[in-house]
C-alpha positions as CSV (number, residue, x, y, z in Angstrom):
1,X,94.0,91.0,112.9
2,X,96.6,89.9,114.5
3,X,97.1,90.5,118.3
4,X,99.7,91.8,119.0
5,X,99.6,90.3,122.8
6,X,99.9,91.2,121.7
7,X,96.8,89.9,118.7
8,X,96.5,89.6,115.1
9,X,92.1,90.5,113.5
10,X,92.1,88.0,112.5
11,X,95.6,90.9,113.3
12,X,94.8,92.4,114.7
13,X,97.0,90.1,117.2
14,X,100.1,90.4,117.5
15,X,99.7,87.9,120.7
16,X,102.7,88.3,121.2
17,X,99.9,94.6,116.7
18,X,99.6,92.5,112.7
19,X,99.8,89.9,109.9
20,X,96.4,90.7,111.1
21,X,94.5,92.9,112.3
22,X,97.7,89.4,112.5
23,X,95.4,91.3,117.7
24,X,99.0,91.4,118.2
25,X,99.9,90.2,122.2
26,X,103.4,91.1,122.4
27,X,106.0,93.8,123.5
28,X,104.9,96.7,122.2
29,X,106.7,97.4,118.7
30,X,107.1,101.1,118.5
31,X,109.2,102.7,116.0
32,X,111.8,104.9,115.6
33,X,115.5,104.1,113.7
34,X,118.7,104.4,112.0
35,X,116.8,103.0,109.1
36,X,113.8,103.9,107.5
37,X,113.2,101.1,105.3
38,X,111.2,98.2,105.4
39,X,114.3,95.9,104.5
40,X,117.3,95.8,105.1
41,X,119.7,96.8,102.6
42,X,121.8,94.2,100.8
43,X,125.9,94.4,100.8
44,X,126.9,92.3,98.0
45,X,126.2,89.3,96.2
46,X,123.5,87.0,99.0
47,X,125.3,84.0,99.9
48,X,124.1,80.8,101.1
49,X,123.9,78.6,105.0
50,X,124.1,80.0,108.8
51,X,121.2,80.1,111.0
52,X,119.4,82.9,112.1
53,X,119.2,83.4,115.6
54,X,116.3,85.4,116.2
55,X,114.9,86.5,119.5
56,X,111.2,87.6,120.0
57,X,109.1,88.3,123.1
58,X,106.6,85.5,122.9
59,X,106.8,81.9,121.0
60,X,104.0,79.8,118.9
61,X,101.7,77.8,121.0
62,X,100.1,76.2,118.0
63,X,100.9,75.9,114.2
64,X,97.6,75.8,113.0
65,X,97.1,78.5,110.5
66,X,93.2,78.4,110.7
67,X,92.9,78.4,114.3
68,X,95.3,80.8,115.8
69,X,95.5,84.8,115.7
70,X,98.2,85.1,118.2
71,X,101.5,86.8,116.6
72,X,103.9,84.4,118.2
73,X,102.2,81.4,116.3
74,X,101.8,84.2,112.9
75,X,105.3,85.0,112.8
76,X,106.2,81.0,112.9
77,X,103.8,79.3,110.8
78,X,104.2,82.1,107.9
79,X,107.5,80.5,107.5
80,X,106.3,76.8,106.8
81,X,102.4,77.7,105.3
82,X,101.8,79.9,102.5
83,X,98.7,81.3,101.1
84,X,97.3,81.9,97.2
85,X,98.2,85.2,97.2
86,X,100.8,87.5,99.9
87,X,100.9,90.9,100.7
88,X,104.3,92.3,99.9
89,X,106.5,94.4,101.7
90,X,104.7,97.6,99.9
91,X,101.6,96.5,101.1
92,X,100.3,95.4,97.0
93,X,98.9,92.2,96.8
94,X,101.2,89.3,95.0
95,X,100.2,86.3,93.6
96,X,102.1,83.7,95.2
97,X,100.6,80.1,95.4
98,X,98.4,81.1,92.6
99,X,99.6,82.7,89.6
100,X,96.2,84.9,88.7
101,X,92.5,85.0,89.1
102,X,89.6,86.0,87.2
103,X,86.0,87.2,88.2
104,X,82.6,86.9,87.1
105,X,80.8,89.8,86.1
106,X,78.5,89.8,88.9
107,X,81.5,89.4,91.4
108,X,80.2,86.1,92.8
109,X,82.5,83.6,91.0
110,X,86.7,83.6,91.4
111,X,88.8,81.0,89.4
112,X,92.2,81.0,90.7
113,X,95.1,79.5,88.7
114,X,97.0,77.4,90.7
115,X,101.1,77.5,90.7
116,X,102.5,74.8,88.9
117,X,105.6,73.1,90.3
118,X,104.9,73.8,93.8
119,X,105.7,71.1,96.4
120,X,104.9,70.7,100.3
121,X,108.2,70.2,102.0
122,X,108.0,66.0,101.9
123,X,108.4,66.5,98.2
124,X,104.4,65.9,97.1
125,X,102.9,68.1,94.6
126,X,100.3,70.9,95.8
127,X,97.2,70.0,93.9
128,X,93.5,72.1,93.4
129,X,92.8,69.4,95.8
130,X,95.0,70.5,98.8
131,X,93.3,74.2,97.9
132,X,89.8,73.2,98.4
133,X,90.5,70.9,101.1
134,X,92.4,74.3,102.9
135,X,89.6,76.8,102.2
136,X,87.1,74.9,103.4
137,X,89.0,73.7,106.6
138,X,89.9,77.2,107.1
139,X,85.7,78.0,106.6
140,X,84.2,75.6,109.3
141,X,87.6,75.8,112.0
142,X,85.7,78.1,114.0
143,X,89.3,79.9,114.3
144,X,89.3,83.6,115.2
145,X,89.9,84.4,111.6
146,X,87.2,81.9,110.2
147,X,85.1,84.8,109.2
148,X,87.0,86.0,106.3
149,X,85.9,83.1,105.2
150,X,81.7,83.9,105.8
151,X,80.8,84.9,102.1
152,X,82.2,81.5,100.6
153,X,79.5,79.6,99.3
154,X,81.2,76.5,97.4
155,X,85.0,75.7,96.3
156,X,85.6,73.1,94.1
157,X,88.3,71.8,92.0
158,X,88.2,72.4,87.9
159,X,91.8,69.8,87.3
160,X,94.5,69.8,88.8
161,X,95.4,73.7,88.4
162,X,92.4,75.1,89.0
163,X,90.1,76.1,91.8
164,X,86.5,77.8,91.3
165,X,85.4,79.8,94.6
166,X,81.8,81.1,94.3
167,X,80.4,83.4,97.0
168,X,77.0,84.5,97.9
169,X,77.1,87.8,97.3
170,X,79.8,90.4,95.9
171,X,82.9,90.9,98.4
172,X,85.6,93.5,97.8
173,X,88.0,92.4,100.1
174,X,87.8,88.8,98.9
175,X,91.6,88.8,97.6
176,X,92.8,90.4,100.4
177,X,91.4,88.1,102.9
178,X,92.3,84.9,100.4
179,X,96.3,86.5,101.0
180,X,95.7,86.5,105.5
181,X,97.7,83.9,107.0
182,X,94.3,82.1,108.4
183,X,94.4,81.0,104.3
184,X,97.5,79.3,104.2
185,X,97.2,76.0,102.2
186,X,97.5,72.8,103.7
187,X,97.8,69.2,102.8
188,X,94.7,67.8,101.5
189,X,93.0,65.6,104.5
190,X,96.0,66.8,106.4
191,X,97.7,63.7,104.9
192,X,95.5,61.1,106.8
193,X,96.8,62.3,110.1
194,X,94.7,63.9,113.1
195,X,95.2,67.6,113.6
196,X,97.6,66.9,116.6
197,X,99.7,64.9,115.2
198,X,99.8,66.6,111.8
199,X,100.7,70.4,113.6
200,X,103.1,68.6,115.5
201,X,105.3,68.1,112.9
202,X,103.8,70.3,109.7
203,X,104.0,70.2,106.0
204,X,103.6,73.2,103.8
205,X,105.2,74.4,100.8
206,X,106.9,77.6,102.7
207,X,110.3,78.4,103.0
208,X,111.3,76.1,106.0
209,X,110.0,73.5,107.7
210,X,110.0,72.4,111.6
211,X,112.9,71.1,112.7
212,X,112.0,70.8,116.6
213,X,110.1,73.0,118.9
214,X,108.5,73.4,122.9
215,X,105.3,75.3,122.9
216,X,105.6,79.0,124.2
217,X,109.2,78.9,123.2
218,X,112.3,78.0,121.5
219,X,111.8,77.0,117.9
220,X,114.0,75.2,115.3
221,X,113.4,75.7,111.4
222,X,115.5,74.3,108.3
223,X,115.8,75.2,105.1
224,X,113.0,73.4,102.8
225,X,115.1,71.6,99.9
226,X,111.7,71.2,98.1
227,X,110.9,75.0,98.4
228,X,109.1,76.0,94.9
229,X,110.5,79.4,94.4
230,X,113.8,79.0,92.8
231,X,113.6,82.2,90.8
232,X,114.0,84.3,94.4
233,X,116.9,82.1,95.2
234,X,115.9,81.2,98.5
235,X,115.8,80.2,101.2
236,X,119.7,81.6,101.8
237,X,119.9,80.4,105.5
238,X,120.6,76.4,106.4
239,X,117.6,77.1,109.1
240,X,116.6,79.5,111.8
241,X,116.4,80.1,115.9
242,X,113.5,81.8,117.2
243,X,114.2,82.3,121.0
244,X,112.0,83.7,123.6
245,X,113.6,86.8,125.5
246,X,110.4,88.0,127.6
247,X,112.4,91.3,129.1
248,X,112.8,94.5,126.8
249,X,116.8,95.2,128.2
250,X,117.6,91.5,127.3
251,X,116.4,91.6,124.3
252,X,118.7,94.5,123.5
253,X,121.7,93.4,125.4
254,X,122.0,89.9,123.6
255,X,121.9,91.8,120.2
256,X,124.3,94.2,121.2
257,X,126.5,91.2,122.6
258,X,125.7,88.9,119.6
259,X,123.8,86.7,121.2
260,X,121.5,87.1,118.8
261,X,121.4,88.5,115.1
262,X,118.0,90.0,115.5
263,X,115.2,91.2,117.6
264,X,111.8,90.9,117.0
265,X,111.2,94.5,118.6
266,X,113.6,97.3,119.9
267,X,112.1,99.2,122.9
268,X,111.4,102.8,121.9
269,X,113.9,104.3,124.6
270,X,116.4,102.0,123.2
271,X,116.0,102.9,119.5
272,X,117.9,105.8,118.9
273,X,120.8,104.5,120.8
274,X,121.0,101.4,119.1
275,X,120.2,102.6,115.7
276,X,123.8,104.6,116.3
277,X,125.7,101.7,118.1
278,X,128.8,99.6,116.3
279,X,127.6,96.9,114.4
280,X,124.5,97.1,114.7
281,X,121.1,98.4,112.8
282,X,117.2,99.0,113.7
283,X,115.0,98.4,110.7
284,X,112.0,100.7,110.7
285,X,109.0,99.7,108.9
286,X,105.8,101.0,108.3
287,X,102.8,99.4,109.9
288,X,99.1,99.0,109.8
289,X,99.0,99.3,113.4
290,X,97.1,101.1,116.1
291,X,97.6,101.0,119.4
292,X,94.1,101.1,121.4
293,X,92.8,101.8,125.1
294,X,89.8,99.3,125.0
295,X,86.3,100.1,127.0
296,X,84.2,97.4,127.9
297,X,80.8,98.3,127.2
298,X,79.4,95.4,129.5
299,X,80.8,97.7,132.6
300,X,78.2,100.1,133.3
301,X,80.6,103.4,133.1
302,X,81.3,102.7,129.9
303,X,78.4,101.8,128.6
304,X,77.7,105.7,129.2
305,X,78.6,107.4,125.6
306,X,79.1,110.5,127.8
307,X,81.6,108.6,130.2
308,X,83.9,107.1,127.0
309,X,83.7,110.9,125.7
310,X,85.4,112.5,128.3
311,X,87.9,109.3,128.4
312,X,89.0,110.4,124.7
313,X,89.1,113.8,125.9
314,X,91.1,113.6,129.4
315,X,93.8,111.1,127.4
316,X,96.2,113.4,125.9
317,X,97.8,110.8,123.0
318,X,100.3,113.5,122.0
319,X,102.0,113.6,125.7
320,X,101.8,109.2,125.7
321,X,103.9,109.4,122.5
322,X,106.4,111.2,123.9
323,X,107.1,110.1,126.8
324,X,106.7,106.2,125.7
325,X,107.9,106.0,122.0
326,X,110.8,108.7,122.3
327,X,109.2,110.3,118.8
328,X,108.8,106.6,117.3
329,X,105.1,106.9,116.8
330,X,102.6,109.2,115.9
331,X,99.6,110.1,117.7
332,X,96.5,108.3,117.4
333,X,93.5,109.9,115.7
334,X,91.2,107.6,113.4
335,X,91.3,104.3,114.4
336,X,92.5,103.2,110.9
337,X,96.5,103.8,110.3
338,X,97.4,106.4,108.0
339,X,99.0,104.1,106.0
340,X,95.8,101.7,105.2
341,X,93.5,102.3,102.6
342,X,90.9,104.1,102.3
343,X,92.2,106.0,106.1
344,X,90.5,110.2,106.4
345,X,92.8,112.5,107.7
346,X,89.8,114.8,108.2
347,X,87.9,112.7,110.7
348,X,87.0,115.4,113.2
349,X,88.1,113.0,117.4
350,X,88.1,114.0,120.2
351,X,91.2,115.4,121.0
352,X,93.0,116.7,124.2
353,X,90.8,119.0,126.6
354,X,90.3,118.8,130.1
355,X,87.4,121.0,130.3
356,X,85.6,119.1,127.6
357,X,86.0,116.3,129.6
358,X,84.9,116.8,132.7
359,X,81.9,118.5,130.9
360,X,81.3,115.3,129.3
361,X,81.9,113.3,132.6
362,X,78.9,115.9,134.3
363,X,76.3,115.0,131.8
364,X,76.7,111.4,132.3
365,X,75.0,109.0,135.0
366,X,78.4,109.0,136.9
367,X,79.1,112.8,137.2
368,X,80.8,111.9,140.6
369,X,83.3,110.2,139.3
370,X,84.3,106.0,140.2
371,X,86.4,103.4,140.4
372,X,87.8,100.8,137.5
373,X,91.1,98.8,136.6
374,X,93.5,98.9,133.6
375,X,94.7,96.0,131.9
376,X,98.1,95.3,130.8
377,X,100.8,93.0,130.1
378,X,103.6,93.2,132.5
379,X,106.4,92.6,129.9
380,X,105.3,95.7,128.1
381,X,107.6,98.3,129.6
382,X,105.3,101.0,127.7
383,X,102.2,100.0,127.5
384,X,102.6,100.1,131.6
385,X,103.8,103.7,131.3
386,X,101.0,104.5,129.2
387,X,99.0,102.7,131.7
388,X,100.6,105.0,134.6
389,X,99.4,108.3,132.1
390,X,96.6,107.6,131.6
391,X,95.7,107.0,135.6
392,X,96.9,110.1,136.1
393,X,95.0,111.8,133.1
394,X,91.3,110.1,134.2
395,X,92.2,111.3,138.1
396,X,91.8,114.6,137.3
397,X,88.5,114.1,136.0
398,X,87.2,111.6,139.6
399,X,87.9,108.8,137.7
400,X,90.4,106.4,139.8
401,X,92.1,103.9,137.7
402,X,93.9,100.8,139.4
403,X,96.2,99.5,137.4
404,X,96.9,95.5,137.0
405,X,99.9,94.2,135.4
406,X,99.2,90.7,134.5
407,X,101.9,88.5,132.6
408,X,101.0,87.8,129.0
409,X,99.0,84.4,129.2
410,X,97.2,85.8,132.2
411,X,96.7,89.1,130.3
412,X,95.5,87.2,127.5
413,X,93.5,84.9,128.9
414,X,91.6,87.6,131.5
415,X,90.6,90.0,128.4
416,X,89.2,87.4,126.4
417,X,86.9,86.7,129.4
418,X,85.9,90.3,129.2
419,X,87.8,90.3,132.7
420,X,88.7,93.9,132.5
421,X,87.5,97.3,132.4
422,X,89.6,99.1,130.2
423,X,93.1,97.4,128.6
424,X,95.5,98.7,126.1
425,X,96.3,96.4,123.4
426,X,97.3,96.6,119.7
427,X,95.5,96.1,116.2
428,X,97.2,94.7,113.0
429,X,95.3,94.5,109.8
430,X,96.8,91.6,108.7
431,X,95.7,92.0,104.9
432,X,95.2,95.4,102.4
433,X,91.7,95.9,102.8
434,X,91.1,97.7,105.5
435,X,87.2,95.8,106.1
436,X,89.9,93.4,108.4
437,X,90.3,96.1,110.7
438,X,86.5,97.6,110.6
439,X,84.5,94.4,110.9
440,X,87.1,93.1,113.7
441,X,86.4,95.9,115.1
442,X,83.2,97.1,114.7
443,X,80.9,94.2,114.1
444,X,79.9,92.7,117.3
445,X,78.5,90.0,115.5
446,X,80.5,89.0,112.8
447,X,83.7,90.4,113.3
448,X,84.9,87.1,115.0
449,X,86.1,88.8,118.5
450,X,82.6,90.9,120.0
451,X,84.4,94.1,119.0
452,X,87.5,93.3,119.8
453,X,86.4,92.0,123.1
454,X,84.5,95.7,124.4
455,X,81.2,94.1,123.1
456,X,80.5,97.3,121.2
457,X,77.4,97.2,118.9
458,X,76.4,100.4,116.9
459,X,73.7,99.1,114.4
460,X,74.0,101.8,112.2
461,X,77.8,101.7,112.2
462,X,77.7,97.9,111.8
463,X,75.5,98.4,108.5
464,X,78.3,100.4,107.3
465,X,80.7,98.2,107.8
466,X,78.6,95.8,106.1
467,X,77.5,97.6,103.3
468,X,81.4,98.5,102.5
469,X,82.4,94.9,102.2
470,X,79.9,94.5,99.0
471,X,80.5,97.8,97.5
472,X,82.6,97.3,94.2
473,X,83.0,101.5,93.9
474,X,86.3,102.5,95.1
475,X,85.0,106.1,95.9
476,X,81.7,104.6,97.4
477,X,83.5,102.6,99.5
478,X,86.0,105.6,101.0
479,X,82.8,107.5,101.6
480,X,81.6,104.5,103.8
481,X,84.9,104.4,105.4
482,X,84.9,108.4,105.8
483,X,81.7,107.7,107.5
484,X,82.7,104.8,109.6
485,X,85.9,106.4,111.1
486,X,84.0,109.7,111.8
487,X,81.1,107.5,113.8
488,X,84.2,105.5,115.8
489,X,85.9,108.6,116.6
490,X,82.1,110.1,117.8
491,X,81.4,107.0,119.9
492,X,84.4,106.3,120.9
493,X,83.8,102.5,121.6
494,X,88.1,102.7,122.0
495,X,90.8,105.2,122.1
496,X,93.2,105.1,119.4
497,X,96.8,106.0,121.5
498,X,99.1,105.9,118.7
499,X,100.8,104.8,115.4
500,X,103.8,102.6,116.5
501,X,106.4,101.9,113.7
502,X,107.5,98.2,113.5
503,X,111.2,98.2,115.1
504,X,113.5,95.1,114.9
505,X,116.8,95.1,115.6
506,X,119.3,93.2,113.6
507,X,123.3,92.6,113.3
508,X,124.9,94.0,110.4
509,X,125.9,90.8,109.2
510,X,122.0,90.0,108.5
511,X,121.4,91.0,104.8
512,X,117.6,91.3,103.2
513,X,115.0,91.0,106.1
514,X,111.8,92.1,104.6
515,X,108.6,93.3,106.8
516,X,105.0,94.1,105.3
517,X,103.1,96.7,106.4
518,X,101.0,93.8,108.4
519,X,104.1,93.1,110.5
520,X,104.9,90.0,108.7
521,X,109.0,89.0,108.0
522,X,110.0,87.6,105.0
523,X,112.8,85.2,106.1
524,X,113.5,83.0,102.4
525,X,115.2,86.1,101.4
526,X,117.9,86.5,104.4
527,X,121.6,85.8,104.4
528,X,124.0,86.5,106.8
529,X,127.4,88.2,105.4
């Protein structure tokens, strides 16, 4: 995800919320627009040069696809790295790097065809060799995303075109997780150089390529003259300007002034008044996305099932939507989006009711009530009114919430200490399997974050989650989802708050911006009128 800091699961990061579960860290990216499309529409015949001045809320602190999950490093590096297969803008899979693949009958063994034609940005050609070399890096990097990667028993070459991936047991998600960012494919060896000095100034075979950059914010990208894929006819743009903009009203102001031709993400009580402004747009797209309150089950309330129920009970997720996404979102109820596969509208959660939970609160071992703090990231203008809500919501009940506003690599860096009590983040799934979301999630163990950093551990929810990553039946496996959801929603190891809709803001000279449903931008196909 990605974090959406926002983090990405692998992203559920949005570090900077994707893709994805690419957790998202970032400002929150609700929705709500003067477009409804997940592009924006084209005026004419796409033209090519200009740059791209595009502002976000947090910038790339390291371009290494296999060891990052943070969205500001996502949303950079899926510009210069590409993977075998992408997911596209309606959330299908697409060969990309690889033109097909086959699989045996027992679902162990995958030969991909590999692209012919394809060059890394210094003009060499990608081989089966750079694609083993990739996979297995991505494997053994220990990077947040790393265990997509678990069921991969060998890769090896077969020529030049060819790469044979043989798992140790059937995986339905294999594809999907082949297509995540953490995949992309990098020059075998990393050309001879040491990681440092290889990410310092990247190859790939994406779009663009680095032209300069200072870590945590402004990068430079150019146009790749070796880009592979002349039949899309891009990339349009001579190179791009990602700036930093940490503040919500700044971000809007420099669009509206045209200091900028986009923004990564339009603050909900902005949207509707910029949607309808001169000369300018909001793009509204779809996202697999959930916004979460997070309970840390090492904290001794929490790790009462009778405390986390009256949480879900006392947070009213309908009232948190209005007041801090202005109708932009929807209210949280599974913790799957209603957009992802395999997501059960008729998951039974706990919904809104006071007097269910300060029932709830009576039968637990802290019936008096206590004392605990709330995480968030200061540049998040509503995630801290969220924050304010839901203090006064748990006072009602004797629960006394201090909130702590911390900026976003203090944030970041306190809740991945498990230095919190509760804190709101976001939750990307960065690919079209939902088992992304679910083990990143879910499966303390395996899921490559302890739960998403709350250390929750339900065995028998965990062998769900297992047992619907091997499952080949596509009815089988939306009963084990069903199941899964309903359990989540039962437990409560978080609180799913909302539904935000990805908002960018853009200039209506910029002509064919693209986002996925994991919150990732297809730039090669921009111009700018």
């Amino acid at each position: 995800m990605t974090e959406n800091t926002l983090i990405t699961r692998r992203g559920v990061f949005t570090l900077g919320a994707g893709s994805a579960l690419t957790v998202l860290l970032a400002a929150c990216s609700a929705s709500g627009s003067s477009t409804s499309s997940s592009s924006s529409s084209a005026a004419g015949t796409p033209k090519k040069g200009g740059t791209l001045k595009f502002a976000r809320t947090t910038g790339p602190t390291s371009l290494d696809p296999h060891k990052t999950i943070l969205a500001g490093d996502v949303y950079t590096l899926n510009q210069i790295f590409e993977p075998l297969y992408i997911t596209d803008v309606d959330g299908s899979l697409k060969p990309h790097l690889a033109t097909g693949h086959t699989v045996s009958a027992d679902g162990k063994t995958y030969t991909f065809a590999i692209r012919e034609g394809v060059k890394f940005s210094d003009g060499t050609a990608l081989t089966s060799a750079d694609v083993v070399y990739s996979l297995k890096r991505a494997q053994s990097s220990d990077g947040p995303l790393s265990f997509l990667d678990g069921v991969i028993s060998s890769v090896k070459a077969d020529g030049d075109t060819s790469v044979v991936v043989v798992l140790t047991q059937a995986w339905s998600p294999f594809v999907s997780d082949i297509s995540a960012f953490s995949n992309s494919i990098v020059p075998s060896d990393l050309q001879g150089k040491s990681e440092a000095e290889f990410f310092e100034q990247p190859v790939g075979t994406g779009p663009f390529t680095l032209k300069s950059w200072a870590k945590g914010a402004t990068v430079t990208l150019a146009a790749n003259p070796s880009y592979w894929n002349a039949a899309a006819g891009g990339p349009y743009l001579d190179g791009i300007e990602f700036s930093v903009v940490a503040d919500d009203n700044q971000l809007v102001q420099q669009l509206q002034a045209g200091q900028v031709d986009v923004i990564d993400s339009v603050p909900p009580a902005n949207a509707a008044a910029l949607g309808s402004a001169s000369g300018v747009s909001v793009l509204k797209s779809p996202q697999w996305s959930v916004d979460l309150l997070l309970l840390n089950a090492q904290n001794k309330y929490f790790a009462d099932l009778h405390v986390r129920r009256a949480v879900a009970h006392a947070v009213d997720r309908a009232q948190i939507v209005k007041a801090t996404t202005f109708g932009t979102a929807e209210p949280g109820g599974s913790f799957f989006p209603t957009s992802l596969q395999y997501y059960d509208a008729k998951t039974s959660v706990l919904g809104y009711d006071l007097a269910a939970a300060k029932s709830e609160l009576a039968q637990s071992a802290f019936a008096t009530g206590f004392s605990v703090e709330l995480l968030v990231p200061s540049s998040n203008q509503a995630w801290n009114q969220t924050a304010q809500i839901i203090q006064a919501a748990l006072k009602q009940i004797n629960i006394t919430v201090k909130i702590r506003s911390l900026e976003t690599a203090a944030y970041k860096a306190a809740f991945q200490k498990f230095d919190f009590d509760l804190f709101i983040n976001n939750a990307i799934n960065d690919i079209s399997d939902p088992d992304e979301m679910a083990s990143f999630e879910l499966d303390e163990e395996n899921g490559g974050s302890n739960s998403y950093w709350t250390h929750y551990s339900d065995p028998a929810t965990t062998a769900l989650v297992r047992q619907a990553e091997t499952e080949q039946d596509s009815a089988k496996r939306q009963d084990l989802y069903s199941q899964i959801q309903q359990k989540v929603a039962d437990n409560v190891p978080f609180v799913p708050l909302s539904y935000p809709t990805s908002l960018k803001g853009l200039r209506s000279t910029v002509q064919g911006l693209k986002v996925n449903p994991a919150g990732a931008a297809r730039l090669e196909s921009v111009w700018l009128a």
